[in-house]
N, C-alpha and C positions, 0 to 999 in steps of 0.2 A: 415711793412705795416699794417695797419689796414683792418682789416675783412671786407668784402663787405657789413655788415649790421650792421654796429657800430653804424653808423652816420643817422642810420632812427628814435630811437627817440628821438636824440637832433635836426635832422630839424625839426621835430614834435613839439617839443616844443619851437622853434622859430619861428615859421610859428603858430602857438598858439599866441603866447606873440605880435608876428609884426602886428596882428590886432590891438593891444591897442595901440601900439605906434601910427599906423596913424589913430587915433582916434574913434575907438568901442568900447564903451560900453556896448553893446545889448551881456551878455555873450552866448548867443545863435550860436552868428556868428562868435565867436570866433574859428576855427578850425584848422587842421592840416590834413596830408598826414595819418596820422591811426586816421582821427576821431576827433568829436569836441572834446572843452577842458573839463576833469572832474574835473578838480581839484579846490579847495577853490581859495580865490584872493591873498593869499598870494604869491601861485606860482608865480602868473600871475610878483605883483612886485620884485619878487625876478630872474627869469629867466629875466623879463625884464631889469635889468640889467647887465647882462649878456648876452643879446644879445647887447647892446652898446658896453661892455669892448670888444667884440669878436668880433667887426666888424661887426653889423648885422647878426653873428651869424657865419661868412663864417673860422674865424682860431678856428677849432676847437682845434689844438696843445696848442693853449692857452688855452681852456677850460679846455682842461685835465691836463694841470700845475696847474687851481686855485680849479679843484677836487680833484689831489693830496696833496693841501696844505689841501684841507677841512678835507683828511682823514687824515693825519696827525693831525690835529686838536681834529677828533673827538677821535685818541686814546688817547690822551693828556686828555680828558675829563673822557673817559670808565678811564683808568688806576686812576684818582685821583679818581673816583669812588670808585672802587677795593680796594684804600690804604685806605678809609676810612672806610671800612668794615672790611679787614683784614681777610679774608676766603679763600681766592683762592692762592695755591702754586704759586711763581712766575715760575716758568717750565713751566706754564698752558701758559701764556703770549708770548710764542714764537707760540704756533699755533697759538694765537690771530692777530699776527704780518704775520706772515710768509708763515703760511700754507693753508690758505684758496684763492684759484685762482678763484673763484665766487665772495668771496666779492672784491676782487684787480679787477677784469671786470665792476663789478655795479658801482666803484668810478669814476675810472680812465678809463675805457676801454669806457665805455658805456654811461657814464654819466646823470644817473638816477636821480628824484627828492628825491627819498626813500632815501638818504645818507645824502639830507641836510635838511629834515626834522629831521631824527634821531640825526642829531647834535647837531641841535635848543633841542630835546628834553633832549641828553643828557646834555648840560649847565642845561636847565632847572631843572633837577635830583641835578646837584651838589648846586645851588641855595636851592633847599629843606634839602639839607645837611648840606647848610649852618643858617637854619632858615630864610630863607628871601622867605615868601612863597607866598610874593603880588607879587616879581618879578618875584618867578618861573613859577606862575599861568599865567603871561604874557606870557612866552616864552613856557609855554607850548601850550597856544590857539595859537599862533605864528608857531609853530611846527604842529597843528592842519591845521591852516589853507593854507600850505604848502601840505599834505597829511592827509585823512583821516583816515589813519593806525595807527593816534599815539591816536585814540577815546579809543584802544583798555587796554591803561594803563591807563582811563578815570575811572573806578570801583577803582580801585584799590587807586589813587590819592584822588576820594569824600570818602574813607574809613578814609584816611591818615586825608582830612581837619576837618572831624568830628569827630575823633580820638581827632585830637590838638583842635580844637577851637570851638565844638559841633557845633547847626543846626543855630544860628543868627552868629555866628562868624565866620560861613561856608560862608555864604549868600556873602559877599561884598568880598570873592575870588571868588565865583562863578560870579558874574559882571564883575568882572573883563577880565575871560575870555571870556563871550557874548560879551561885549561892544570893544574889539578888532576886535572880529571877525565882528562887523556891521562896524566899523570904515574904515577894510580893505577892506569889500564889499560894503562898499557906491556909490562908482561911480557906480556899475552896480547895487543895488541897486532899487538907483531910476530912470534906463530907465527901467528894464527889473527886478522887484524884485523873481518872481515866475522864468522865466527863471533862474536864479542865483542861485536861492536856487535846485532846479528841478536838476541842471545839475553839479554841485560843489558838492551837500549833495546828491547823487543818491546812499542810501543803497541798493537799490535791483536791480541793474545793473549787468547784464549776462555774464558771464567770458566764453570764447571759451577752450571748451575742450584740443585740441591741445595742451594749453603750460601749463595745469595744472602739479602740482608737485608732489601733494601730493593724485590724487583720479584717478589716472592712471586705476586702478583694477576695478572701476566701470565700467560700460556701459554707454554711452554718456547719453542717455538720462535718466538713472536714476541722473548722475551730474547736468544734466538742472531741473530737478524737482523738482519746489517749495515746497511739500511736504520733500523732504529730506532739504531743505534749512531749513524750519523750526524747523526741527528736532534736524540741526546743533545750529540754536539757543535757544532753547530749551537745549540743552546740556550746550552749553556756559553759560546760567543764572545758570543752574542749577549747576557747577562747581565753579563758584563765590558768590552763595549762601553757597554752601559749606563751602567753603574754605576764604569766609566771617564769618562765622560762627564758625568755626571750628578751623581755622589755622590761621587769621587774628586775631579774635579779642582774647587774652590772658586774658580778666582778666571773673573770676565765674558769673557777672554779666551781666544782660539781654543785648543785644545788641543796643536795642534798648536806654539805657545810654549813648550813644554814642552823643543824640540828647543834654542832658543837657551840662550845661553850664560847662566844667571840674573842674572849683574851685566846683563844686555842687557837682560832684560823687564823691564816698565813696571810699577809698583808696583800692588797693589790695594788706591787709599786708603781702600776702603769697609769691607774686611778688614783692615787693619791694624791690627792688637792692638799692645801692652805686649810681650807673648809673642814675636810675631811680628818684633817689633823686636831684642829679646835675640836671637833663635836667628841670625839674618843678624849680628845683629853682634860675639858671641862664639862661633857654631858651637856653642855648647851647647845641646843638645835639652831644651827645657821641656815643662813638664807636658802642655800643651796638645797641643805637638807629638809629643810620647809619644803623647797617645792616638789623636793622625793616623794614624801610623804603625801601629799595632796594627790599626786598625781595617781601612786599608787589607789589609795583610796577611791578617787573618782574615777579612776576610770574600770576598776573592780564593780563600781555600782552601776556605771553606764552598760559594762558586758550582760550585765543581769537586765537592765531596763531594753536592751536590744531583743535579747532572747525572753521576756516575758511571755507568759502564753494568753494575756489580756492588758491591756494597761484603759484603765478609765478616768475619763476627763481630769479626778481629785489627785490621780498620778502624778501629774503632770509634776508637780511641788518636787517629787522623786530626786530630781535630775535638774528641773530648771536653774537653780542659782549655780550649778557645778560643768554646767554648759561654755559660758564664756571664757574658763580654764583649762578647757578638755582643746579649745579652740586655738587658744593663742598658747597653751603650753611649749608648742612645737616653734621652730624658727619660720621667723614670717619677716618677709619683705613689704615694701612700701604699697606695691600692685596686690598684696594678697590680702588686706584688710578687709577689704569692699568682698568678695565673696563667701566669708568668713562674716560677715554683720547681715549679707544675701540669706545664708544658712540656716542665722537667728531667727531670721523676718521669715521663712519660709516655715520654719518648723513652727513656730509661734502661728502662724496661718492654720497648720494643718489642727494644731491645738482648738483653736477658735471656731473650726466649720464643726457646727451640730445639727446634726447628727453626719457621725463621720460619713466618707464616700469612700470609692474606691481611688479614686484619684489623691483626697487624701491622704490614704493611710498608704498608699504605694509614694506618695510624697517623703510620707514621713520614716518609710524605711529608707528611701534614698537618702535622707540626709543624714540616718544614721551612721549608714553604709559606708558615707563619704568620711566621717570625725572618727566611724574605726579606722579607715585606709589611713588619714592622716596621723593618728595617735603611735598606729605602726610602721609609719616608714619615715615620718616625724621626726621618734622617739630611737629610732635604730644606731647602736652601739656606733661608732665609728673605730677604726683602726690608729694606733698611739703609736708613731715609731718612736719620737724622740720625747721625753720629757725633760722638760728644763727641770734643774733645781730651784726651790724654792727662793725667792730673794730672802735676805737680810731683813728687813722688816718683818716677812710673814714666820720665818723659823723667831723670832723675838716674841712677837703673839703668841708663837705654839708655847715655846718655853716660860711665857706669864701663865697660862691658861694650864700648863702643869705644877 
């Protein structure tokens, strides 16, 4: 039998969506039993289809058959992820799978929007793996406009475009993702454009103490205080200035190089790998550069998930599958496995205690604490006196791949 309070926010979210269907646009009036709708309009067409397949929403048994196929799907996605980085022990993959009964409730039990955004976003990941970064750019606005949560690997991503294609070759992905996202809010749009935007894009929207996860230890009303809110963000820039700075960007020159046009900037001979060679001269994304990109990404989303001014229980999805690579990205020895799967099992603990404590959620900044320290002193540049020349073999590859 299902829990007595499974099914309050999937009628929430049909009782949402059953407005459009008999014809509202006004997203204003768009509401549910916990509250109007926040979310972009992609929910709107995605859950509304989902309320047809499901009967106007009444077999929810089916719902959670086409949530279980989604998660399925989405590991299908994380795992070709993983293979293309080539970091993470496979041992790591059965807690991925197995062990965690918070993310198996958000998919399956509960049936949250947070699952299938993160899915949209992960295809979107392996799209950028595959060099195809007009389509990924799509599916990530796509994934945007499903949850706002996915803004959060948004730094991280305009690093990646201006990295590959500096500031005009940036410009026409960035359109890319506006002009979906007006395409999908068109209809309400133009009855109700300020409502739309006001109620879908609401960053300063007040989260209830009660199901916080992670700021248990506080006093309510130090959690409600926009002075600490700004603080939070304030932290957050300042941790992707960082780690923009610092950990992102690899090569001796200013970062601001980033805006030129790449055939324009000046090589980094000290850096230049085999790898490094291939990817500029066939655009195909090597292993190496796989795991660039991942990292970037992930751990853009983690700075954001650290410094959140709430994260609740349905969160948790955020971050979980991007955990194990944030982990063993870094060099690890044989003795440092076992406190690194400690890490999993702890933070996965604090996940599980409901209603949170103070014990947990000061748990769960510890462990956070611990995968920033790691990520940056980890991931820290090291000094190249000498560089070999390339062998014979790998300048042969460079010269087929041109």
């Amino acid at each position: 039998r299902r829990p007595a309070d499974t099914e309050i926010d999937w009628k929430a979210y049909m009782q949402e969506v059953e407005g459009f269907a008999n014809g509202t646009r006004d997203y204003t009036q768009l509401k549910g039993d916990t509250g109007p709708l926040v979310y972009p309009a992609g929910f709107v067409y995605i859950f509304l289809g989902l309320y047809h397949a499901t009967g106007r929403g009444s077999d929810i048994r089916l719902a959670q058959y086409l949530f279980a196929g989604l998660y399925l799907l989405n590991l299908l996605l994380v795992f070709r992820i993983y293979c293309r980085t080539n970091k993470v022990p496979p041992y790591v993959f059965f807690f991925m799978c197995c062990a965690s009964y918070r993310i198996h409730s958000i998919f399956v039990l509960r049936l949250f929007n947070d699952p299938v955004a993160m899915a949209i976003l992960f295809l979107a990941i392996n799209l950028f793996l595959e060099e195809r970064w007009s389509w990924g750019c799509l599916l990530f606005s796509l994934a945007v406009s499903v949850k706002m949560n996915i803004l959060l690997f948004a730094p991280g991503l305009l690093f990646l475009l201006l990295q590959r294609f500096g500031l005009l070759g940036c410009i026409p992905k960035l359109c890319i993702c506006a002009l979906l996202q007006v395409v999908l809010g068109l209809p309400f749009l133009l009855v109700n454009p300020v409502g739309y935007l006001t109620r879908s894009f609401d960053l300063g929207r007040q989260f209830q103490f009660k199901w916080t996860v992670n700021w248990r230890f506080l006093p309510e009303e130090v959690f409600q205080n926009r002075v600490f809110h700004a603080a939070l963000l304030l932290a957050h820039l300042a941790g992707l200035g960082l780690f923009a700075l610092h950990r992102w960007h690899s090569s001796k020159e200013n970062i601001l190089t980033l805006l030129k046009d790449p055939a324009k900037r000046k090589p980094a001979s000290s850096r230049l790998t085999v790898n490094n060679i291939l990817w500029q001269a066939s655009c195909v994304c090597p292993l190496n550069a796989s795991a660039w990109i991942v990292f970037i990404l992930f751990s853009s989303n983690f700075l954001g998930v650290c410094c959140s001014r709430s994260l609740h229980y349905q969160f948790y999805v955020w971050y979980f599958h991007t955990l194990p690579y944030l982990l063993w990205c870094t060099p690890t020895t044989k003795l440092a496995h076992m406190p690194k799967v400690l890490l999993l099992g702890v933070i996965e603990l604090c996940w599980n205690t409901y209603p949170s404590t103070v014990c947990s959620s000061l748990s769960l900044h510890i462990c956070h604490g611990l995968i920033l320290l790691q990520l940056w002193y980890g991931t820290a540049p090291t000094p190249v006196s000498h560089t070999p020349p390339p062998s014979r073999r790998a300048t042969a590859m460079a010269k087929k791949a041109q």
